[in-house]
SEKOL-261307 format. One record per residue (C-alpha): residue in one letter; x, y, z. Coordinates in nm, 2 decimals, decimal comma. Example, Ala and Ser with C-alpha at 12.3 -4.5 7.8 and 13.67 -1.06 7.14 Angstrom:
% residues 2
('A'; (1,23; -0,45; 0,78)) ('S'; (1,37; -0,11; 0,71)) 
//
This chain:
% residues 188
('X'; (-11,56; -15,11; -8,78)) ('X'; (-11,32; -14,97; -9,04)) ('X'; (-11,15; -14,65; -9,05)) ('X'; (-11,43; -14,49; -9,29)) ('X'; (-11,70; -14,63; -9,09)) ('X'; (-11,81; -14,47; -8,80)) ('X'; (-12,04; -14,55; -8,50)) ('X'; (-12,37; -14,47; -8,71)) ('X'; (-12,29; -14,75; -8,89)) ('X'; (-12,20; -14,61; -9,21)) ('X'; (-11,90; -14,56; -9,42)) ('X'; (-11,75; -14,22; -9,42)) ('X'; (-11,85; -14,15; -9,83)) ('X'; (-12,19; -14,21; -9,71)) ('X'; (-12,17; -13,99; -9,43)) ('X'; (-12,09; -13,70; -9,63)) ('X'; (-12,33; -13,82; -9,90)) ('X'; (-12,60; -13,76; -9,66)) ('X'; (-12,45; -13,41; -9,52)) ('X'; (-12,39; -13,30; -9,92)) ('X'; (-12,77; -13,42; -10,02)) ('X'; (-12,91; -13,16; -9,71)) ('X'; (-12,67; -12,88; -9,81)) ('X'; (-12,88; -12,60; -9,93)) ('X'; (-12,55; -12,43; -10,07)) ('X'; (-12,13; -12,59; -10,09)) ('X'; (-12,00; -12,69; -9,78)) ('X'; (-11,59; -12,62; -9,66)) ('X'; (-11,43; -12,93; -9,62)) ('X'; (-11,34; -12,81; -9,30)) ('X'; (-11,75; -12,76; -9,18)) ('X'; (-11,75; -13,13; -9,34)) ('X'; (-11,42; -13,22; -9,09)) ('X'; (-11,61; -13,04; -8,78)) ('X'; (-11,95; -13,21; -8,82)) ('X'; (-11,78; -13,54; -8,84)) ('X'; (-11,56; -13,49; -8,61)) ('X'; (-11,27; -13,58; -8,86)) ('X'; (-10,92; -13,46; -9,01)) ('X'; (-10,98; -13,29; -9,27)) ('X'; (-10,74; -13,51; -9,48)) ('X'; (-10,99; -13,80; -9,38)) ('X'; (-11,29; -13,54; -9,54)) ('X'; (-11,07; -13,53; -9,90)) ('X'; (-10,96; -13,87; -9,85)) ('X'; (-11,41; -13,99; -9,78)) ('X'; (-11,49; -13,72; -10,08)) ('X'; (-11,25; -13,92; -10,29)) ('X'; (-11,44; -14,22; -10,26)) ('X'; (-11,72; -14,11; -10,28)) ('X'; (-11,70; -13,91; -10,64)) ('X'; (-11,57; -14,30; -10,74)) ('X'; (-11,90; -14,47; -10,57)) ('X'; (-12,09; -14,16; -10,81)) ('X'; (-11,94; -14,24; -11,14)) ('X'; (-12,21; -14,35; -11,39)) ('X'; (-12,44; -14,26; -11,21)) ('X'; (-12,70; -13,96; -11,20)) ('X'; (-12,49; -13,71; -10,91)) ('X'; (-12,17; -13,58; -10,94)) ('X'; (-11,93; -13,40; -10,65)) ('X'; (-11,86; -12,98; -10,74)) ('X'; (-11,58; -12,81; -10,59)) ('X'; (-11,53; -12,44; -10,61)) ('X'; (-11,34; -12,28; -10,40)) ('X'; (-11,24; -12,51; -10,16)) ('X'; (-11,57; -12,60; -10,10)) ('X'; (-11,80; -12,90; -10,22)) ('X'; (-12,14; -12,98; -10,34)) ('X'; (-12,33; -13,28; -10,46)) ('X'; (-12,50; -13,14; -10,81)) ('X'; (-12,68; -13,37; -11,09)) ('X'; (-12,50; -13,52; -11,37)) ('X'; (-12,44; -13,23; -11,64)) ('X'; (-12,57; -13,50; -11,91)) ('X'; (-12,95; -13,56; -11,73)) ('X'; (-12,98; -13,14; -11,76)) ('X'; (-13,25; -13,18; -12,05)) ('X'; (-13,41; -13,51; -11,82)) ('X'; (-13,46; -13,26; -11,55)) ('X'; (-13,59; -12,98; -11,70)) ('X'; (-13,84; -13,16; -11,90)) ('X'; (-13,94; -13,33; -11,59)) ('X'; (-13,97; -12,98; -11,36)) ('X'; (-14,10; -12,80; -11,67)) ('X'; (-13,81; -12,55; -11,71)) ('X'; (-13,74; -12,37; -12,01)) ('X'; (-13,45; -12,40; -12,16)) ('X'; (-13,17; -12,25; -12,06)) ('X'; (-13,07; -11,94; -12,20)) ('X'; (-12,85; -11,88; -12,39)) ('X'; (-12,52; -11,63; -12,33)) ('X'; (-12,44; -11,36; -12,59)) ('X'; (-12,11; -11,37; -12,77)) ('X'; (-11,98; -11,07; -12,57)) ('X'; (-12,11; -11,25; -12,23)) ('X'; (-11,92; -11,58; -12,30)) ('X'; (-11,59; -11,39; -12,42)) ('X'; (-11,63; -11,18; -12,05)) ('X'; (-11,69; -11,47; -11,88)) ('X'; (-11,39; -11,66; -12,03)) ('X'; (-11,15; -11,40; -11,95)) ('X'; (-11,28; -11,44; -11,63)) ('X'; (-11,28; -11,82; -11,58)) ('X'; (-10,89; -11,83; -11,74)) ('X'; (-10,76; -11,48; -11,50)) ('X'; (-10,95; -11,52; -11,19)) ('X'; (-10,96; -11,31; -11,02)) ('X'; (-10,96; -11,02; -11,23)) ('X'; (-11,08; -10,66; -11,22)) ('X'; (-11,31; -10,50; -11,48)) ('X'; (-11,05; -10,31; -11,62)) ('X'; (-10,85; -10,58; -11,73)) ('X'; (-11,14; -10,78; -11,88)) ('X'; (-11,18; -10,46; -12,08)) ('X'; (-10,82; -10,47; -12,17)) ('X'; (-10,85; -10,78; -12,31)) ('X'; (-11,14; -10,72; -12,45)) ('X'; (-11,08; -10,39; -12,60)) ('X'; (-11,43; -10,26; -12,51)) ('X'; (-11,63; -10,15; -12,22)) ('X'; (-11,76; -10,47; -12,00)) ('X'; (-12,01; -10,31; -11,76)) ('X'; (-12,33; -10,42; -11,89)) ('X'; (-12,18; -10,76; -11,95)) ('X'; (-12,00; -10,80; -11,63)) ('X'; (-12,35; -10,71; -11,47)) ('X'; (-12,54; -10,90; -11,68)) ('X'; (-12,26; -11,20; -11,58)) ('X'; (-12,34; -11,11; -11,20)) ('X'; (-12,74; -11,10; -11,22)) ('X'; (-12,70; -11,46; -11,36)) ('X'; (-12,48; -11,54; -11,10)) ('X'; (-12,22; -11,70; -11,28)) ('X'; (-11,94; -11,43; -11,11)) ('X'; (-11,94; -11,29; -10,81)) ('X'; (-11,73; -11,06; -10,64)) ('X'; (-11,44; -11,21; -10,47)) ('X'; (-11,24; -10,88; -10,32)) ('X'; (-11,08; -10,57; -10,39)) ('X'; (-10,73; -10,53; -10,59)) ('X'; (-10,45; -10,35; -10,38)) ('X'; (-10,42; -10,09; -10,67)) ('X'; (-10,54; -9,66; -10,70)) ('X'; (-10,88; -9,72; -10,65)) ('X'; (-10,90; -10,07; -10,47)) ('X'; (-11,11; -10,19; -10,77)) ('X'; (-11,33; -10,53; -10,75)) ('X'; (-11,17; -10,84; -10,84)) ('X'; (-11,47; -11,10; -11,00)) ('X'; (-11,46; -11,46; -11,05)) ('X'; (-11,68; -11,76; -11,14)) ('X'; (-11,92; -11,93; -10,92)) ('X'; (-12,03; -12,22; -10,84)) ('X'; (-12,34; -12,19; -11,04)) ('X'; (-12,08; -12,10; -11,35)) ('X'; (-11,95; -12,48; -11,28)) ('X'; (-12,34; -12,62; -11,31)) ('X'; (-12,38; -12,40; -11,61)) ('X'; (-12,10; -12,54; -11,83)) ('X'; (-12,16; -12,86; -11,66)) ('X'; (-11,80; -12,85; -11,48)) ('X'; (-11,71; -13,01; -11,12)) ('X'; (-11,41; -12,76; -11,12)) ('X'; (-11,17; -12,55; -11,28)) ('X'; (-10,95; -12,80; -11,34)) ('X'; (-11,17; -12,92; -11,59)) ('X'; (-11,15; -12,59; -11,79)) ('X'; (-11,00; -12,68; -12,12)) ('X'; (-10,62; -12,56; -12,16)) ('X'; (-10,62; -12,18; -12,29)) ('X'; (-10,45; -12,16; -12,60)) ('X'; (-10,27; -11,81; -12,72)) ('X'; (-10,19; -11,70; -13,02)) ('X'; (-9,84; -11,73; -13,13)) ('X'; (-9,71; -11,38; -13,08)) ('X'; (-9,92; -11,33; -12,74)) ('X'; (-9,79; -11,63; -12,64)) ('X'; (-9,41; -11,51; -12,74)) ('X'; (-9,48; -11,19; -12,61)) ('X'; (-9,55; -11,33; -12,25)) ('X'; (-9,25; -11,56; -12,29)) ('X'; (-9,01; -11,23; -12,41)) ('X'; (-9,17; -11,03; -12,13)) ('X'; (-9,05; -11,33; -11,85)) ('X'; (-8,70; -11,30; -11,98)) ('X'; (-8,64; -10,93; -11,95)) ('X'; (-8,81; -10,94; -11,63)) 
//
């Protein structure tokens, strides 16, 4: 047997194939590692392969969070809601995807400086954001107050049809926001 293959006969990708496809919810790499009784180098190294083994076809590997999940292909979406008989998916005011932006590109971020950003009040929209359940809440900031930090979920990922973060496009600033960060590193 080869080092991916293991006595059940089959090759580690397909092992964690087949513990992804019964995962109600993502999986750690390091449950992955313990279940397999594996390094969890060997779990990257097996997860790896097996997003190669998936390309062009109809699942895709989503990581979030140091944690993984095997999702459909962002392109079948309309396949699979024709076929289940799902609405279309609705559609996120102007104010909700400007929120959820800020969001995606500060993670994680309090309220207040979404509203900063923003220049308005973002309660309805941050709850509006949560309800969906594309952010959660991820912790508390060490500042007066100790106010809730948010940031996108895994469900945000499936939403803009995204296996991770990393696939965000870059952010681009404005010229003087951008100079203004730049003169703001040098005096510091």
């Amino acid at each position: 047997m080869s080092d991916m293959e293991s006595d059940v006969g089959l090759s580690l990708p397909a092992q964690l194939e087949s513990l992804l496809f019964v995962a109600t919810e993502p999986v750690p790499i390091s449950q992955l590692a313990a279940a397999l009784e594996v390094t969890p180098s060997e779990v990257s190294r097996g997860l790896q392969a097996l997003e190669a083994d998936l390309q062009g076809r109809g699942l895709r590997l989503q990581r979030h969070h140091h944690r993984v999940q095997l999702t459909t292909a962002p392109q079948a979406a309309p396949l699979i809601e024709r076929f289940l008989g799902l609405e279309a998916t609705g559609h996120l005011s102007r104010a909700a995807l400007e929120t959820l932006a800020i969001i995606a590109y500060r993670q994680p971020v309090t309220r207040p400086q979404v509203d900063a950003v923003r220049g308005v009040n973002s309660d309805g929209v941050i709850r509006s954001l949560l309800s969906k359940g594309l952010i959660q809440e991820v912790g508390r900031a060490q500042g007066p107050g100790r106010p809730i930090l948010y940031g996108t979920t895994a469900e945000f990922l499936q939403y803009f049809g995204l296996n991770s973060l990393s696939e965000l496009p870059p952010l681009e600033l404005p010229e003087a926001e951008a100079n203004n960060g730049h003169d703001a590193a040098l005096k510091g």
